[in-house]
C-alpha positions in Angstrom: 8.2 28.6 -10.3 9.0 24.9 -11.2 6.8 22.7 -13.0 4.8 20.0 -11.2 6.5 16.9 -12.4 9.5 18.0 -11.3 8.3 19.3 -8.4 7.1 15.2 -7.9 10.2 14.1 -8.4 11.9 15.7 -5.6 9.4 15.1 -3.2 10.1 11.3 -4.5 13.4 11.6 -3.5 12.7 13.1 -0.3 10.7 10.4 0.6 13.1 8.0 -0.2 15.8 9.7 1.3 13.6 9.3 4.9 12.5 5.4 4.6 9.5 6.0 2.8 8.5 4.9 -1.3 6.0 6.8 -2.7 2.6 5.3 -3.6 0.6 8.2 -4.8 0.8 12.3 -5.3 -2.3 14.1 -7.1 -3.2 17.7 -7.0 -6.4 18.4 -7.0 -9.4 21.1 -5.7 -6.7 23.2 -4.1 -5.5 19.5 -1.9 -2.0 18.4 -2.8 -2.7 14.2 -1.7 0.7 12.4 -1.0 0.2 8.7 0.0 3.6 7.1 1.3 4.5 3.9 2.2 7.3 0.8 3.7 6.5 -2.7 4.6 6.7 -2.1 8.1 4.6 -0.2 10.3 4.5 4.1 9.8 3.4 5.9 13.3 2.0 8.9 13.4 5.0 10.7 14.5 6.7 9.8 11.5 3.6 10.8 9.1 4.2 14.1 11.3 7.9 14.8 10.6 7.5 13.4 7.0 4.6 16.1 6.5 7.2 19.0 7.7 10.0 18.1 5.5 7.8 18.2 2.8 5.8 21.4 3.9 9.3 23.0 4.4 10.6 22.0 1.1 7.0 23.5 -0.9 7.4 26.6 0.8 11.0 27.1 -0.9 9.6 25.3 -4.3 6.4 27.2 -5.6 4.8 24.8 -8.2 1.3 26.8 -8.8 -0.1 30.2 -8.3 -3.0 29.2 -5.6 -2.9 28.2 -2.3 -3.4 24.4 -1.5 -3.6 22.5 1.6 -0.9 19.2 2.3 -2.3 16.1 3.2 0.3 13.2 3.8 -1.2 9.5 4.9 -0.3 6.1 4.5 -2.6 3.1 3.4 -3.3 2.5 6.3 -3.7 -1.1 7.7 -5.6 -2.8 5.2 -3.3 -1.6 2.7 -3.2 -3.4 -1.2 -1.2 -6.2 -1.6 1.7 -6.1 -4.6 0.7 -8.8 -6.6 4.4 -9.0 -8.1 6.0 -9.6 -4.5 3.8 -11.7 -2.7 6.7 -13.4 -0.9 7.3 -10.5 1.3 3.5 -11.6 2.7 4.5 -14.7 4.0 2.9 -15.4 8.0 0.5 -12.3 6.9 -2.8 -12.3 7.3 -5.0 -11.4 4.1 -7.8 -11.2 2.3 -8.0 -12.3 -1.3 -10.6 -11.4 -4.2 -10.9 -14.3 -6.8 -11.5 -14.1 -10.5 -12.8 -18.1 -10.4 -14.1 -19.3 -7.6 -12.2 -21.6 -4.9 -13.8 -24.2 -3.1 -17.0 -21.9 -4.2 -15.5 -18.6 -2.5 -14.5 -15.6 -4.7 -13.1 -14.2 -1.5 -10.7 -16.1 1.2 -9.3 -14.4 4.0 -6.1 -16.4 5.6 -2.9 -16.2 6.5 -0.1 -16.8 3.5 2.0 -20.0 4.2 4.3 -19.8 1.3 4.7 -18.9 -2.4 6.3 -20.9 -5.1 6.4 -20.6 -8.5 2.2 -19.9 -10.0 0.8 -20.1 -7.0 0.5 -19.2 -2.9 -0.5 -21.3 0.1 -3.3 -20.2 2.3 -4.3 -21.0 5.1 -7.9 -20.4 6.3 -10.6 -21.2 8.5 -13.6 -23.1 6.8 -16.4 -24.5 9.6 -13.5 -24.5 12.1 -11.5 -26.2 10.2 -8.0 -25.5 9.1 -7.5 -25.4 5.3 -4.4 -25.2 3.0 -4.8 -25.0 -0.5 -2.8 -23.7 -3.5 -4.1 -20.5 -4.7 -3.0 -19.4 -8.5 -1.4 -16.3 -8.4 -3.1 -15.2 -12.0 -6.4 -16.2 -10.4 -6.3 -13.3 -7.4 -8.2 -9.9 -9.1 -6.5 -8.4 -6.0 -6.0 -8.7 -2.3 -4.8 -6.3 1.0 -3.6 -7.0 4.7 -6.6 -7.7 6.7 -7.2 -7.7 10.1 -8.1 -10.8 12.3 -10.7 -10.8 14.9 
């Protein structure tokens, strides 16, 4: 029987090895949670065939004495931005979570223009009006995907 870290870091690698990164794996309450993700969109097929490689490889690589069940997701839609690569969010829409406010909103929904150095470009309905403004990047407490209605 192998030991759960390593265990994690071959089911890392398999991920990898089928276009996938890993965003989370905990074990918990007999539930073995594996989040994956990839900038572009994962369909359900793929969560499907992802969830059988990794099924077939913890059959042959016992890591505990109990039986669990394998759950395999994505982030789904609204999935977190990364803070530290905002670029690759450029002509996406999102919505922000301010530390100080802008314009007196602690939240801004809008689609990223650009990003330069300290700070994005957003651009976002106010009264049906069209807005840009610089955003600081150290000012966002965080911010996901969201989707526009």
């Amino acid at each position: 029987m192998e030991n759960f870290d390593t265990v994690k870091e071959k089911i890392n690698t398999l991920i990898n090895e089928n276009g996938f990164s890993l965003y989370s794996i905990t074990f918990y309450h007999g539930n073995l949670d594996i989040i994956i993700d990839r900038d572009s969109f994962i369909s359900m097929d793929e969560i499907i065939n992802i969830s059988q490689i990794l099924s077939d490889f913890l059959d042959d690589n016992d890591f505990c004495n109990e039986s669990y069940t394998l759950n395999v997701s994505t982030l789904g839609v609204e999935k977190p931005l990364d803070l530290s690569n905002l670029t690759k969010y450029i002509d996406k829409y999102v919505s922000l979570s301010l530390d100080r406010p802008v314009d007196g909103k602690n939240k801004l929904e809008g689609t990223i223009i650009d990003v330069l150095d300290n700070y994005l470009v957003l651009m976002f309905l106010d009264k049906g009006r069209k807005i840009k403004k610089k955003i600081e990047i150290n000012n966002i407490l965080k911010g996901n995907i969201a989707i526009k209605f």
